[in-house]
Structures are given as structure tokens and as C-alpha cells.
C-alpha positions in Angstrom: 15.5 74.9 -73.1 16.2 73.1 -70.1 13.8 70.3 -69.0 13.3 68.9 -65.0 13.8 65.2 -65.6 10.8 63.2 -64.7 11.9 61.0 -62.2 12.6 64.1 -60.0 9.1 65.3 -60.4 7.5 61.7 -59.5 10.0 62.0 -56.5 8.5 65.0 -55.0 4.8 63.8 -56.1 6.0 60.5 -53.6 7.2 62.3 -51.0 4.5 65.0 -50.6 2.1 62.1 -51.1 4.0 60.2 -47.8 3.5 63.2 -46.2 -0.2 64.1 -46.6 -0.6 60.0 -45.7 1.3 60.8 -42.6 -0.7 63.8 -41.4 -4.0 61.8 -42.3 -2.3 58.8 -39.8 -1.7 61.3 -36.9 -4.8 63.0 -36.9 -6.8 59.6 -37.1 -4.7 58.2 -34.7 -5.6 61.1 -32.2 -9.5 61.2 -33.0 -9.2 57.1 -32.2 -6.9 57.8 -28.8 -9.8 60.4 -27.7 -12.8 58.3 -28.3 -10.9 55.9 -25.9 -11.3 57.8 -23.2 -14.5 59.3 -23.4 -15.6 55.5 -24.2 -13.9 54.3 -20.2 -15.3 57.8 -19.3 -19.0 56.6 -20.6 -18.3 52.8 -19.0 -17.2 54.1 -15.5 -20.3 56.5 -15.2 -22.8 53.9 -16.5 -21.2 51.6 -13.7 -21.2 54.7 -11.2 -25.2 54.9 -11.8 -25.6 51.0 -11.3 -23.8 51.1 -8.1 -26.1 54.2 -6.5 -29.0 52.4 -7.9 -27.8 49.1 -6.1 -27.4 50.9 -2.7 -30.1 52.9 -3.2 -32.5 49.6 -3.3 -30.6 48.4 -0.6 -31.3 51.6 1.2 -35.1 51.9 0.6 -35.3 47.7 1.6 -33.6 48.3 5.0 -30.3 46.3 4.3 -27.0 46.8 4.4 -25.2 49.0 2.2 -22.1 48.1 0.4 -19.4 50.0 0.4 -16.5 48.6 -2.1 -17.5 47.1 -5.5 -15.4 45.6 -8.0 -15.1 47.1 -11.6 -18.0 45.1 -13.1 -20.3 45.9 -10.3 -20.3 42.8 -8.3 -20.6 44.2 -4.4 -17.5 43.0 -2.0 -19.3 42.2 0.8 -16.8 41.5 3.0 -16.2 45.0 3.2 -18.1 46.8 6.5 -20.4 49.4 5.2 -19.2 53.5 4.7 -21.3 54.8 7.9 -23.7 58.2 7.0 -21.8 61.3 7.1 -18.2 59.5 7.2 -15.9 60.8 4.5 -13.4 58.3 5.1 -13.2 55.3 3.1 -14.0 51.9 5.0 -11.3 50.2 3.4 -8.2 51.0 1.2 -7.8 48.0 -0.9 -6.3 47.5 -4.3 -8.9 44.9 -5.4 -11.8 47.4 -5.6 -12.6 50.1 -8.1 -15.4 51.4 -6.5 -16.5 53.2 -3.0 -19.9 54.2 -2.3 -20.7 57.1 0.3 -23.7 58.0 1.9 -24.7 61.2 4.2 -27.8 61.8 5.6 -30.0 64.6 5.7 -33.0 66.2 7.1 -35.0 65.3 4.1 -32.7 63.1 1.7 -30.1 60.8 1.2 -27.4 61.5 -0.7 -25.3 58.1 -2.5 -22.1 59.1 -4.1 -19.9 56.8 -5.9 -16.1 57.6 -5.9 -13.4 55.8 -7.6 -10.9 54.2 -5.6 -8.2 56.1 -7.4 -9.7 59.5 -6.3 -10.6 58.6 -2.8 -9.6 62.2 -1.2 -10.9 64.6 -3.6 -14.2 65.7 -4.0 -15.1 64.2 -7.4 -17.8 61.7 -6.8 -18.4 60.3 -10.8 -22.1 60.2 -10.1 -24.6 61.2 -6.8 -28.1 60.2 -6.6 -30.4 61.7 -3.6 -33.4 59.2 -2.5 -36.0 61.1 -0.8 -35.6 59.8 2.7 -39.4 59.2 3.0 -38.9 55.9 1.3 -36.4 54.9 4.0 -38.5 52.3 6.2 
């Protein structure tokens, strides 16, 4: 009667061992790499509703609206504001993260926030309307 020597046995045991590791590496590897992004998703639409708030005050006080702000929320106010209805941006600039739009309706204004990187589409990360009855 033949016999499988032992140190073959614990050889497989190792390397299906390092393989089941391995697989257990990659998938936690790619549940970390997607709650990444849905974390700077989260983070750029909190900022997003801070920076329609901000202009929305601004708005409903009678001053100027900004148009650029920085990623931490800080206006640029050296930039000239975005005028209502204009779907241009007021300034191309590298150092901002944000631009803030504004149009203006019969009955509302609408505030969208747009991130610089996707200046010319039409995906605003966050659009608040402020009844225009509490514009002075």
C-alpha cells in the first residue's frame, strides 16, 4: 500500500491556504477602493450644499454672489459673479473647484453648483431653488 508522503499534503494545505488569503486581500482591497469614492462623492456634495446655501444667503441679503470657490468652501472673491441665466462660466481657472450658477425665474431662483472639472455638461452636484419672494 502506497502512502502520499506528508510534506506533500502540508504543501497543498499552504498553497490553497495562500490562495484563499489572496482572494480575501482582493476582495477587501476592492470594498476599501469603493468606499473611497463614495466617501469624496459624500465630501463634494456636502461642500456642493454649503456653497448653494452660501449664495443663497447672499442672495436673499441683496449681495453679491460668488461665483468660484475653492475646495474647502472659502469664496474667491476676486472672481466677477456668474450673471442670471448665463451658462458660461465666469472664469476658467485651475485654482478653483467650484462654480456656482444662477438663473432666474418667474417665481424662483435656481443655484447650481458645478465642479470645475465638469464645466460643460449638465451635471450640477447639487441645485437648490429659493422662492424668489425672499429676494429684497
Amino acid at each position: 500500500m502506497r502512502t502520499v508522503p506528508k510534506s506533500r499534503l502540508l504543501l497543498l494545505e499552504l498553497v490553497a491556504d495562500l490562495f484563499i488569503f489572496a482572494l480575501c486581500a482582493v476582495v477587501c482591497v476592492a470594498l476599501l477602493v469603493q468606499a473611497r469614492s463614495m466617501s469624496a462623492e459624500s465630501t463634494q456634495l456636502t461642500q456642493a450644499v454649503y456653497i448653494a446655501q452660501d449664495a443663497a444667503e447672499r442672495l436673499r441679503a441683496g449681495e453679491e454672489i460668488y461665483s468660484g470657490y475653492t475646495a474647502d468652501g472659502t469664496p474667491v472673491t476676486t472672481v466677477p459673479a456668474v450673471g442670471p441665466g448665463s451658462l458660461e462660466p465666469a472664469v476658467s481657472s485651475a485654482w478653483l473647484d467650484y462654480v456656482v450658477y444662477y438663473e432666474v425665474g418667474e417665481e424662483t431662483v435656481e443655484i447650481s453648483v458645478v465642479p470645475m472639472l465638469e464645466i460643460g455638461s449638465d451635471h450640477a452636484v447639487y441645485t437648490l431653488t429659493v422662492w424668489k419672494e425672499a429676494v429684497p
